[in-house]
N, C-alpha and C positions, 0 to 999 in steps of 0.2 A: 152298609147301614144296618143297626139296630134296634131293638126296641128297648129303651131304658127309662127308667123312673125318677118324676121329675114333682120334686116337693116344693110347696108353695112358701115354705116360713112361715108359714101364721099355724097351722093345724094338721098337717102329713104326717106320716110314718106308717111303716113296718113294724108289726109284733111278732115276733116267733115265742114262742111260750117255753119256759125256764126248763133248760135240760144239763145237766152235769156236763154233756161234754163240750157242751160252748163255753162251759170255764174250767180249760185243764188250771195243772198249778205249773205250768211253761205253756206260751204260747207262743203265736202271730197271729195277727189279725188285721187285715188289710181291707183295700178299696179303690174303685178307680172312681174320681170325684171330678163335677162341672161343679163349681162353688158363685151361683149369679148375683147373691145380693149378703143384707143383712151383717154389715161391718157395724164394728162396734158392741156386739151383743155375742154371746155362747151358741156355737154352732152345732149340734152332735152329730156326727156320723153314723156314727156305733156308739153305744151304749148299752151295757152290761153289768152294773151295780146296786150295789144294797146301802144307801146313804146311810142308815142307821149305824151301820157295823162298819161304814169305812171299808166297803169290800169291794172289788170288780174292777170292773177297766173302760176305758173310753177315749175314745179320738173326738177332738173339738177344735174346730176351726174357729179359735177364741176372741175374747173381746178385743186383745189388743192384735183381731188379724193375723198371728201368727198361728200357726197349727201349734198343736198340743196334744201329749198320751199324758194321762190320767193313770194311776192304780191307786185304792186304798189298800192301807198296810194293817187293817183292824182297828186302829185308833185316828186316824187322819189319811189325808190324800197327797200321793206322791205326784209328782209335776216335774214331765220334761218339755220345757220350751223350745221351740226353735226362732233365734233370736235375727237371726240373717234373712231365710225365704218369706215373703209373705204368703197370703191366702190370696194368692193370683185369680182374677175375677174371669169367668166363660171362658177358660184354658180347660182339659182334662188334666188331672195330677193324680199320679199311684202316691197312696198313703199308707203307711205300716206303720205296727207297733208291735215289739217284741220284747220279753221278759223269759230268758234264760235260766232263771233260777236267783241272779245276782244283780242283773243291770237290766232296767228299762231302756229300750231304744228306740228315737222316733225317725221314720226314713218319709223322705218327700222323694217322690222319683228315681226312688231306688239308691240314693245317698241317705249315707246316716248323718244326719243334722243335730243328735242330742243325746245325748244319756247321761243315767243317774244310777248310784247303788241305791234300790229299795229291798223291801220287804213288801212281799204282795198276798193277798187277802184277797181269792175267788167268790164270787158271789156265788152263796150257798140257795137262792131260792127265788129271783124274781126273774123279768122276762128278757130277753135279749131285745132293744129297740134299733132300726135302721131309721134314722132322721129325725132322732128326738131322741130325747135323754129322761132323767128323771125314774128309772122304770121302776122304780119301789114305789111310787103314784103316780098320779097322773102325770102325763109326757108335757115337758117343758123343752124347754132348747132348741126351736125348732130350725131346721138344714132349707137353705135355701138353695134348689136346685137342682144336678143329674147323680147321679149314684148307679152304680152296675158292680159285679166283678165283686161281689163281698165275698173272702173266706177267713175260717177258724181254721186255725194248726194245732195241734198239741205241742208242737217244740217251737224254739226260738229257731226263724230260719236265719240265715249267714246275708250279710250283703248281697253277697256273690250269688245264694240260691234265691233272694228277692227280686234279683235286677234279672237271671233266667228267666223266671215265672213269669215276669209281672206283664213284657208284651203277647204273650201268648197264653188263648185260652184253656184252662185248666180242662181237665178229662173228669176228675173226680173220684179217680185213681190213686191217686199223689201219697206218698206214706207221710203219713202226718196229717192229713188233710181230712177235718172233721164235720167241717160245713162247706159246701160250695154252695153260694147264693148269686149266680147267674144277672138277678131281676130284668130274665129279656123275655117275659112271656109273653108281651106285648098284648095280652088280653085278659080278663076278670080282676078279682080281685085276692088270688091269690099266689106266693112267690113259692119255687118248690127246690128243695134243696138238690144235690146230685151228686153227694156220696153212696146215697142209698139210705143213711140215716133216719130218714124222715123227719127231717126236723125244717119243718114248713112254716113260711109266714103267712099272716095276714094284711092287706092293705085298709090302710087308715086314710083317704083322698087322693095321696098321690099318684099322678096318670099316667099312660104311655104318650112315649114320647121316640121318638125316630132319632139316632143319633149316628153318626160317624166316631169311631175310637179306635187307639192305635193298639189295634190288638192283630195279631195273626191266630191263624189253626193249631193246634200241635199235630206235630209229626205222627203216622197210624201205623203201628206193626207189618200191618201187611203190606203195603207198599214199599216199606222200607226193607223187606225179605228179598225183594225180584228187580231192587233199586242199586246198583254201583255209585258209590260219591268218592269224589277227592277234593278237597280243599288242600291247595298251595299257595304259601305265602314265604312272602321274597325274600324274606329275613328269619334267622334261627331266633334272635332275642325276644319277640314278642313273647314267649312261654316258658322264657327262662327265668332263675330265680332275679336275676336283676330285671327283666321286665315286667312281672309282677307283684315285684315290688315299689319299682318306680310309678307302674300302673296298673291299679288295683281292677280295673276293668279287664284285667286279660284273664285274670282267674276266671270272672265272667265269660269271656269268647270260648276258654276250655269248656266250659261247662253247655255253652251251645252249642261248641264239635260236637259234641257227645250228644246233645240231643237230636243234634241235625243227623249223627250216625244212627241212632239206636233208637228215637224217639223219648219217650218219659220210661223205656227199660231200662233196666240196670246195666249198661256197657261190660266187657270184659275186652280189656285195649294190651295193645302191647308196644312196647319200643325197642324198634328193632334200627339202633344205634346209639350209638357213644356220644352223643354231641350233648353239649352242657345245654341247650336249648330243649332238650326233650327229658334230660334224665336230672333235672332240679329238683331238690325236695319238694318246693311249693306247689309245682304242677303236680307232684305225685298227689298230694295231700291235698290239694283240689280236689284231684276226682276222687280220691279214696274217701275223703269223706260226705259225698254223694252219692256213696253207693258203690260206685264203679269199681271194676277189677283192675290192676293196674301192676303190670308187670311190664323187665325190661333185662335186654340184654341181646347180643347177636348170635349165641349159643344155640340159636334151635336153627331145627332146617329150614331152609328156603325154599318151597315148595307148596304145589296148590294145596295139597289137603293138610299143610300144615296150619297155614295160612287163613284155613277158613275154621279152624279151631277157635279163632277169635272173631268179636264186632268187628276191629277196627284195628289197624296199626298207623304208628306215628313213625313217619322217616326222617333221615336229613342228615347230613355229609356219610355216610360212610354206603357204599354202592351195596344195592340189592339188586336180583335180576329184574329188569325191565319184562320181559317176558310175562314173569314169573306176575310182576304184579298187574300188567293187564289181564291175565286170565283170573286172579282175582277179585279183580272188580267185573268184569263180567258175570262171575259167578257172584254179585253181590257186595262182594265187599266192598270197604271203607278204609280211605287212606289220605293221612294228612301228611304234607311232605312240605317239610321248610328247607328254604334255599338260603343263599350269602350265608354259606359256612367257612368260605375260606379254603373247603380241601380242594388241593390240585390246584385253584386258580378257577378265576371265573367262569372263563370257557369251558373246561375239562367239568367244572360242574354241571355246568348248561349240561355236557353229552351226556353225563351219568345219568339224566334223569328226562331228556326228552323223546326221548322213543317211547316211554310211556305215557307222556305224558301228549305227544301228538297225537297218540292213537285217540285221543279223547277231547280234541281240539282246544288245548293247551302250548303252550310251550315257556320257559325260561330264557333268558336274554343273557349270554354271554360275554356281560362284562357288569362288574356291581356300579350302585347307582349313585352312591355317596351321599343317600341320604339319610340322616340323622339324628332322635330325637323323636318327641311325642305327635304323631300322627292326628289327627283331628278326622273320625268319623262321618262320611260323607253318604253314607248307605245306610240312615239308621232304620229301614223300614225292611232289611233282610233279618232271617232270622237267625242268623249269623251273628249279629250285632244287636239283639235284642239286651237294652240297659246295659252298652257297649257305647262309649262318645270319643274315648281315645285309646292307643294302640302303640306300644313304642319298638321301633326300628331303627338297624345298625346298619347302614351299606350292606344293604342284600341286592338281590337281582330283578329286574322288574319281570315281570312277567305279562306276554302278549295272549289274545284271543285270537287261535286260529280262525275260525268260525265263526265269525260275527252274527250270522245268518240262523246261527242253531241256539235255537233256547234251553238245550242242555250246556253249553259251556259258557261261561260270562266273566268279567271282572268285575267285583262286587268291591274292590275299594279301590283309588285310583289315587297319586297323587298329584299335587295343583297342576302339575303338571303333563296331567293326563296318562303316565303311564303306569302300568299295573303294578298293585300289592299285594293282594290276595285276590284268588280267584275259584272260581270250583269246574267244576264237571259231573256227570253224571250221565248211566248206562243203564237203558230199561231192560234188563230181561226180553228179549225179543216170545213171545208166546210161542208154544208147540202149535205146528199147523197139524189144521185138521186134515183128516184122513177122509177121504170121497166117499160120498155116498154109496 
C-alpha cells in the first residue's frame, strides 16, 4: 500500500509553478491513473498550456470517454484519439504521451493506441496543472479520482522503454527524466519533485488516500554487485529477430534482463555465441539504444577474469566451460542462457549446460517440447515481465526447479501445462566471516 492523491471532480488539483523544463520541445509525459467518475465531460490529467498561443500539451480523459494527448501547434490544437480503449472506471491505467520531434503518440498500458504528425508549440509561461486543466486561468477540467507516478522526459521514450519503466518505481536518476512527481507523501499539502530539480507542487483539496498499485522497487547498485543472476529460457527464438518482431514485447523482456542484471545502470553485455537467437540486429539495437554496451563474438577467452570484464553475458548452443561459468556468477555475475537450439540434439544440450546450471538449482530437460507460437504471460507481477503479456517460442526444452524449497531458484513462466519456460537463479555473495575477538 500507498499513499496517493485522490481528486474530487468539482475543485482538486495540483499546481507546480511554470518552469522551462517541464516543456522541452521533445518529450513524455506519463501517469499512473484510478479514473472513478465524471463521463461525458473533459478530464485533465496533466495539463501544461497557453490557450492563447495554441501552445503545451495535455492528456484528457475526454468527453466521449476515450483518452486523448493534446499539443498546440501555435495556431490550433493537435488531437490524438484513442478510438478502441475506453477510460476504464476504478481499474489503475499507465497513461503516456510522447512527441519526438514529428509524431504525437498516445500509449494506454504501455501499448501505443494513436498517433499523428504535428507541429508542437511548448508552453512558454504558465503553470503545470495535475487534475485540472485550463492553467493560462482559472482551473477547469476537473479529474475525478487517483493519480501517482507523474513524470516529465525531455525525449520521446520508445514503447519498449515505456512499458520497462512503467511497473517499476522510478529512482529519479533516469537520463531524461526531468520531473519525477511520486504524489505519495501521504501528508500536508505539498508534492515534492525527485530529480533534485525542485520543481514542487502545491495541493488545491485533493487528499491522501491509501492505495495498492502495480508498481515494484527498482533494482539498487549495491546488491546487485555481491548478487549472481541467471535467467534461462527454453527456447533461442524469444530474442531473435523473428521473435521480436512477431512480438514486439520481447524487445521489452531484453530490456528487463538488463535491468534485472544491472539495475537502471548502463549494462556492458556480451555474446558469447553464434546462434541467430542472441546475435539479431533487433536485440542488438534494443539495448544499444538504451544505453547498453553490446558486443558479440566467441573470440575472447573463456575465463574468470575475462568474464568479469563484463555485466552480463548471453549464451546458447555453442558450449562454454560450465566451470568457468559457475565461478562467475559466484563472483557476481550475470547470465542469460537460451536453450532449444538444436546443437547436438536435445540431450547433448541438456549436458552442455546442466552442471552449471545444477550447481544453482536449475536444470534443462533433455528432449524439446514441441511447443509452438505466442506464449501468453502468466507471471505479470515479476520484474522480468514488467509491460511483457506475450513471448514467442519454438520447441525449446522445458526447464525444471531443482529446488523447490529455495527462494533463490524459481520458474517464473510455466506452460498450461505446468512445465517450465523461463526460469532464474541466483547466488548471494556469501559475507567475509569475521575474525575473533
Amino acid at each position: 500500500m500507498q499513499s496517493v492523491l485522490m481528486f474530487d471532480g468539482k475543485d482538486d488539483y495540483v499546481e507546480i509553478p511554470y518552469n522551462q523544463s517541464l516543456n522541452p520541445n521533445l518529450f513524455t509525459v506519463s501517469s499512473w491513473v484510478k479514473v472513478t467518475g465524471g463521463q461525458g465531460r473533459f478530464r485533465s490529467v496533466i495539463t501544461s498550456r497557453v490557450t492563447k498561443d495554441s501552445a503545451g500539451y495535455i492528456i484528457y480523459a475526454g468527453d466521449n470517454n476515450k483518452w486523448q494527448a493534446w499539443v498546440g501547434n501555435g495556431s490550433d490544437w493537435e488531437i490524438v484519439n484513442n478510438n478502441d480503449i475506453p477510460v476504464v472506471l476504478n481499474v489503475w491505467t499507465h497513461i503516456a504521451s510522447t512527441f519526438d520531434g514529428k509524431q504525437l503518440k498516445l500509449y494506454v498500458d504501455g501499448k501505443e493506441v494513436g498517433s499523428k504528425n504535428v507541429v508542437y508549440a511548448p508552453n512558454t509561461r504558465c503553470p503545470l496543472r495535475i487534475g485540472a486543466g485550463a492553467t493560462e486561468a482559472n482551473p477547469r477540467y476537473f479529474y475525478s479520482g487517483q493519480i501517482t507516478e507523474v513524470s516529465v522526459w525531455n525525449k520521446a521514450l520508445t514503447a519498449a522503454e515505456i512499458q520497462a519503466k512503467m511497473n517499476q518505481y522510478l529512482t529519479g536518476k533516469e537520463d531524461g527524466l526531468v520531473a519525477y512527481l511520486p504524489l505519495n507523501e501521504g501528508s500536508g499539502n505539498l508534492v515534492k519533485e525527485k530529480t533534485g530539480n525542485g520543481i514542487n507542487g502545491t495541493i488545491n483539496g485533493a487528499v491522501w488516500q491509501q492505495e495498492e498499485i502495480p508498481l515494484v522497487k527498482p533494482e539498487t547498485t549495491p546488491v546487485l554487485k555481491s548478487l549472481g543472476r541467471i535467467v534461462v529460457n527454453a527456447d533461442e527464438s524469444t530474442l531473435s529477430d523473428q521473435g521480436i518482431k512477431t512480438i514486439p514485447d520481447a524487445a521489452t523482456f531484453a530490456l528487463n534482463i538488463a535491468k534485472y542484471f544491472v539495475g537502471e545502470n548502463k549494462g556492458k553485455f556480451h555474446v558469447l555465441s553464434n546462434n541467430f537467437g542472441l546475435t539479431g540486429a533487433s536485440l542488438e539495437q534494443t539495448m544499444t539504444k538504451a544505453g547498453h554496451t553490446w558486443t558479440k563474438g566467441m573470440n575472447i577467452p573463456i575465463n574468470l577474469e575475462t568474464l568479469q570484464k563484463y555485466d552480463g553475458i548471453f549464451i546458447g548452443g555453442d558450449l562454454v566451460e560450465n566451470q568457468v561459468l559457475i565461478e562467475y556468477v559466484k563472483n557476481g555475475g550475470k547470465v542469460y542462457l537460451c536453450a532449444g537450439t538444436g546443437k547436438g540434439g536435445a540431450q547433448a544440450e541438456a549436458n552442455n549446460w546442466n552442471t552449471f546450471l545444477a550447481a544453482f538449482g536449475l536444470k534443462i530437460q533433455g528432449i524439446y517440447n514441441a511447443i509452438t507460437g505466442n506464449i501468453a504471460v502468466n507471471n505479470p507481477n515479476h520484474s522480468l515481465f514488467a509491460g511483457v503479456t506475450t513471448l514467442y517460442q519454438n520447441n525449446g526444452n522445458f526447464i525444471t526447479d531443482l529446488q523447490t524449497d529455495s527462494q533463490l531458484n524459481q520458474i517464473i513462466l510455466a506452460h498450461s501445462s505446468g512445465k517450465g519456460l523461463i526460469g532464474t537463479a541466483e547466488f548471494v555473495k556469501p559475507s567475509a566471516p569475521k575474525s575473533p575477538a
